[in-house]
SELO-372289 format. One record per residue (C-alpha): x, y, z. Coordinates in steps of 0.05 Angstrom, whole numbers. Example, Ala and Ser with C-alpha at 12.3 -4.5 7.8 and 13.67 -1.06 7.14 Angstrom:
<x 246	y -90	z 156>
<x 273	y -21	z 143>
This chain:
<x -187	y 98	z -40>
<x -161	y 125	z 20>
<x -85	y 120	z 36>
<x -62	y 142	z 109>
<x -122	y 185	z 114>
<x -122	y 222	z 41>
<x -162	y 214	z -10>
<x -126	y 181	z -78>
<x -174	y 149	z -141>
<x -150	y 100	z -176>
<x -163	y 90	z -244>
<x -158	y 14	z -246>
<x -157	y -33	z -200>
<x -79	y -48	z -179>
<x -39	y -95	z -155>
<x -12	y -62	z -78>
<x 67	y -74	z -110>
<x 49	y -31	z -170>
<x 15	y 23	z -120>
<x 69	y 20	z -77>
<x 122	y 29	z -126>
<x 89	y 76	z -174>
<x 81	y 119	z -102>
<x 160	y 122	z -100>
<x 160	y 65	z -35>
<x 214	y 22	z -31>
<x 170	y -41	z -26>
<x 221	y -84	z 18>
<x 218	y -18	z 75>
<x 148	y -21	z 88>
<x 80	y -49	z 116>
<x 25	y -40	z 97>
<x -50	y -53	z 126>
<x -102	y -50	z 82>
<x -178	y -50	z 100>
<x -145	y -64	z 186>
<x -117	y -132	z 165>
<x -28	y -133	z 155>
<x -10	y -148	z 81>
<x 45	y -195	z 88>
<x 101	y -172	z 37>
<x 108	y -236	z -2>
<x 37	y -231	z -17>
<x 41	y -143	z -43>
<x 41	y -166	z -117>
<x -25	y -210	z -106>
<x -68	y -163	z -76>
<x -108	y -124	z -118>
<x -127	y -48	z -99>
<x -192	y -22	z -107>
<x -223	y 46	z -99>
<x -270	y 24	z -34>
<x -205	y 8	z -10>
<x -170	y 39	z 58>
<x -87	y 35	z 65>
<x -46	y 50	z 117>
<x 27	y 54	z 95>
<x 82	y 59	z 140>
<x 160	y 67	z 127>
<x 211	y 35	z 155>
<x 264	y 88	z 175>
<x 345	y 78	z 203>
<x 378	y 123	z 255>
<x 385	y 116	z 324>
């Protein structure tokens, strides 16, 4: 699978909440797209993860 342009196998298919969190994310600060289409969050713990897959994860960061 690749995730923002790196190369990660998975040994199972996964659920994209488990990924995320197993990763370290904090699920509610991010979005993710995953094979071009926009995961909506309320649906990260449906969507099952693959190795053909493609992610692109992006953090949600304060300041100003």
């Amino acid at each position: 699978m690749k995730v923002n342009g790196k190369i990660i196998s998975l040994e199972k298919p996964v659920s994209l909440h488990e990924f995320l969190e197993g990763l370290g994310y904090t699920v509610s600060h991010v979005a993710v797209e995953k094979n071009g289409d926009i995961i909506p969050r309320a649906q990260f713990s449906a969507v099952m993860l693959n190795d053909e897959d493609s992610l692109e994860i992006v953090c949600f960061v304060g300041g100003g």
